[in-house]
N, C-alpha and C positions, 0 to 999 in steps of 0.2 A: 504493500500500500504506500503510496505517496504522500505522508505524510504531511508537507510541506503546505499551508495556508495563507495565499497572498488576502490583507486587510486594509482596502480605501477609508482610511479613517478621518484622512483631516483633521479636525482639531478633537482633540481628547480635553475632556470635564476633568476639572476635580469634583468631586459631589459630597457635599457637607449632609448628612443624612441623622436627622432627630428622630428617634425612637420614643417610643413612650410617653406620648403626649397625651395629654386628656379628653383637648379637641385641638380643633386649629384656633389658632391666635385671632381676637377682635381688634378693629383697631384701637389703641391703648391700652391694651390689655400686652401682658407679659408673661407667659408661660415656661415652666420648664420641663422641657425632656425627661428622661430617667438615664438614655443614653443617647453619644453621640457620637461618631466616627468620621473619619477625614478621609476617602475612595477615592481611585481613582474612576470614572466612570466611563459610559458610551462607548466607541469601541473598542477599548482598554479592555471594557468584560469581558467581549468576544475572546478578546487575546489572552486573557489569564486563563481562563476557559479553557480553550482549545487546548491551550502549553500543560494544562493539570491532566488532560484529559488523552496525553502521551503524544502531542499535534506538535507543527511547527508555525505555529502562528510568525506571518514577518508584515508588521505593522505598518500602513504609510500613513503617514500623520505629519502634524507641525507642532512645534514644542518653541517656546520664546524666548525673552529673558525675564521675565516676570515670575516671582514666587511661586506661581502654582505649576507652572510649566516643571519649574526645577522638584517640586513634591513628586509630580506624575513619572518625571525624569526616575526620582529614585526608586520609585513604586515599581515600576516595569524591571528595572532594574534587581531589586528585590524577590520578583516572580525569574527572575533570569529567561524575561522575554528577546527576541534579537530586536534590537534598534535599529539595525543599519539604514533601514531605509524611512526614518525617523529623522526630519530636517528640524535644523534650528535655527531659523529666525533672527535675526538683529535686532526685532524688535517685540513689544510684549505681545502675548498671541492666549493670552488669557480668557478660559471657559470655565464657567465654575456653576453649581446648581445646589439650590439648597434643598434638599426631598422631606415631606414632612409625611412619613405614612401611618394611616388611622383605619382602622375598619376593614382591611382590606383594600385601600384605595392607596393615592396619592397627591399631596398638591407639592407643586413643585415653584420656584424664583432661581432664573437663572440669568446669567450674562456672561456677553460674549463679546473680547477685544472687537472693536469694530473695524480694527486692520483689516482690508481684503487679502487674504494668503493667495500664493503663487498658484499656477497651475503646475502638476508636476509633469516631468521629462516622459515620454515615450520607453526612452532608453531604460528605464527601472523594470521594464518588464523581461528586460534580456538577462536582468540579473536576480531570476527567479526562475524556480524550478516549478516552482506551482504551478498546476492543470484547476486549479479553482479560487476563483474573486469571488471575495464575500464584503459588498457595498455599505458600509456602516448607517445606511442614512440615506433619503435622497434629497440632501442638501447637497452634502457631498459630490453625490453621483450628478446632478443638474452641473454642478462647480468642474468635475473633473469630467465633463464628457468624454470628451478627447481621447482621454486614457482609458473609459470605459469603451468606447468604439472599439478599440487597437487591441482593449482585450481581448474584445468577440471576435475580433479578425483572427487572432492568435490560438482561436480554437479553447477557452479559456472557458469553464462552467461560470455562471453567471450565478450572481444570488444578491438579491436588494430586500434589505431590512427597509425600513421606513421609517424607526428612529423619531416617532411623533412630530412630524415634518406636518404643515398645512399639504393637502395635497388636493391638486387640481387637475383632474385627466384630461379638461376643455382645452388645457394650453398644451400646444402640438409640442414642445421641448420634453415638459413632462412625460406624456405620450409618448412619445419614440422612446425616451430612459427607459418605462416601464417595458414596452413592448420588446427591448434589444437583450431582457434579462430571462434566466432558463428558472428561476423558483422567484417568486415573490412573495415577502413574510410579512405581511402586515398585523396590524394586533384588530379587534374586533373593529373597536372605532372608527381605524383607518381606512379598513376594507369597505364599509357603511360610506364614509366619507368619499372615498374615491370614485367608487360606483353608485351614491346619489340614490340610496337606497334604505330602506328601513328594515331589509331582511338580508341576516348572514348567505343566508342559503343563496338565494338572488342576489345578493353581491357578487359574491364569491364567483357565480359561475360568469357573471359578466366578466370580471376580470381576466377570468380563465379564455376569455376570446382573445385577450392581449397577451397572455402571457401559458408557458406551455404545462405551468403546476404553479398554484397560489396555495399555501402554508397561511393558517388563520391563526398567530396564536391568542387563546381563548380562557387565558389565565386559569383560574378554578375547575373550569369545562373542556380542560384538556387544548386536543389541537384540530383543528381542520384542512383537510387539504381536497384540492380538485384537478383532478391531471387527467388533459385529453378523456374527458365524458367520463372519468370515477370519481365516484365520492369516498375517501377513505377520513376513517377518526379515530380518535384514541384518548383514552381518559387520563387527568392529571395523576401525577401522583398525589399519592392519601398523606397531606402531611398539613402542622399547623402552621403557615407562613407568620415569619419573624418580621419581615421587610419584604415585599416584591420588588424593589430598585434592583433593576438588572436582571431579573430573571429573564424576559423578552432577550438577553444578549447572551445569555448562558444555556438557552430553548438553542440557539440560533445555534453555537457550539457542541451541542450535541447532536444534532439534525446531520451539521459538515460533519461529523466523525462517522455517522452511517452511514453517509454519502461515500465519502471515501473509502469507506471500507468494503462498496458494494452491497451493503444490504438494500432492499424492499423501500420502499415509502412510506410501508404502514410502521418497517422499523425503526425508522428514521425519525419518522413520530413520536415512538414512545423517545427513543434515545435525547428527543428535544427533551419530552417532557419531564423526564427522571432528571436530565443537568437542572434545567429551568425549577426543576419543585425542588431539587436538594440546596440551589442558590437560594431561596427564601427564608431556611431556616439563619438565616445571619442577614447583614448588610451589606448589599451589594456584590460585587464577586467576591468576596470576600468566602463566602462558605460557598462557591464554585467546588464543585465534586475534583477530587483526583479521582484517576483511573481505578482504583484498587476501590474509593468506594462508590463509584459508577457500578462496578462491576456487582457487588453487593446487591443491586439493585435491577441488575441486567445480566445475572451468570449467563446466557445464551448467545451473549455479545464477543465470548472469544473469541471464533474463527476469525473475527473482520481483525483482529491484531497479533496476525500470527505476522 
């Protein structure tokens, strides 16, 4: 198996994540947490992810001179992710997001250096072995078309996460992004959103006209997918979620590790859903599964890592 995972990431979050809150904050009112941790987030999770889960995640991203840049620096670093193809910036390139989750939900406050970042080289694809792009976002992918065409040219598996992106299928840029991609992973909302709909189901398949297998993930309710006229599905795992930040990037980590390993789509499924529900019991990738206790969860899973 080809281990090897190329990751359009662009800018990588720090993510300030409050735990334990009572409610969300009024205004003037002051709350406190019980806990709270400093992550890196967005497609950082993807990467710590995949790297636990025995993958070579090689991140493209931009990192600045800014504080948070330099945390996410060491963070990666920490996870003994490869950099190399990790630019940095002269100037501050700072994303940061504060997550406050309650109930099972999320409300989120985020900002983002308003620096325009470069488009990257062409040439970065020669110096990967990777046979699979996995698009962090479709900010990202709108930002770095160029580099997403040249993928597809290159015979390169496609995969666009959506990354709670506004998304608009009316503008023909979008449209073609979507359509140039081989799985599209949106989360319930997005899929509703994109396809102007008030049903999964009839979402879903509309999308699946543009794109050639649409992956729904559906937090609690597991995952959906529609590929070429099948419906396949599969249930969460049975666990009590700690934090859901990140799990949508750690679903997305497990899905590429079936992929790669040539399993089924219905396996691919579960293999989201077991990374995706063992990330929730902590914050953010932070309780990302290693391999050993994926496997815990999926004995069946060995042949794809022989």
């Amino acid at each position: 198996m080809n281990r090897e995972v190329l990751l359009l990431g662009g800018r990588v979050y720090c993510d300030l994540v409050f735990t334990g809150l009572p409610s969300l904050p009024r205004l003037g009112e002051e709350l406190f947490a019980k806990e709270m941790k400093v992550l890196v987030g967005g497609p950082a999770n993807t990467a710590i992810a995949l790297r636990r889960l025995g993958l070579h995640p090689r991140l493209l991203a931009d990192l600045g001179t800014d504080f948070f840049s330099e945390y996410v620096a060491a963070m990666l670093a920490r996870e003994d992710l490869d950099q190399s193809l990790i630019q940095r910036r002269n100037f501050p390139a700072a994303a940061v997001t504060v997550a406050m989750p309650l109930d099972g939900e999320r409300a989120f406050v985020s900002y983002v250096e308003p620096e325009q970042l470069p488009t990257y080289e062409l040439a970065l694809l020669e110096d990967t072995a990777a046979q699979t792009l996995h698009i962090c976002g479709m900010a990202v992918g709108l930002r770095q078309r160029e580099f997403v065409r040249a993928a597809r040219e290159a015979g390169l598996t496609l995969l666009l996460d959506c990354a709670c992106e506004q998304l608009d299928l009316k503008d023909p840029t979008t449209r073609d992004l979507v359509a140039s991609v081989d799985f599209l992973m949106p989360n319930i909302a997005e899929a509703l959103s994109m396809a102007g709909s008030r049903n999964i189901y009839q979402a879903t398949k509309l999308l699946g006209e543009l794109v050639p297998t649409v992956v729904v993930k559906m937090g609690p309710d597991g995952a959906l997918a529609y590929s070429r006229g099948q419906w396949l599905d599969a249930p969460a795992l049975d666990v009590s979620p700690v934090d859901t930040t990140g799990a949508g990037d750690c679903f997305a980590a497990g899905f590429i590790l079936g992929l790669l390993g040539g399993q089924s789509l219905q396996t691919c499924l579960q293999y989201g859903n077991v990374a995706g529900g063992l990330s929730t019991l902590g914050c953010g990738a932070a309780c990302a599964p290693t391999l050993e206790q994926f496997r815990q969860y999926v004995p069946t899973a060995e042949p794809a890592f022989s």
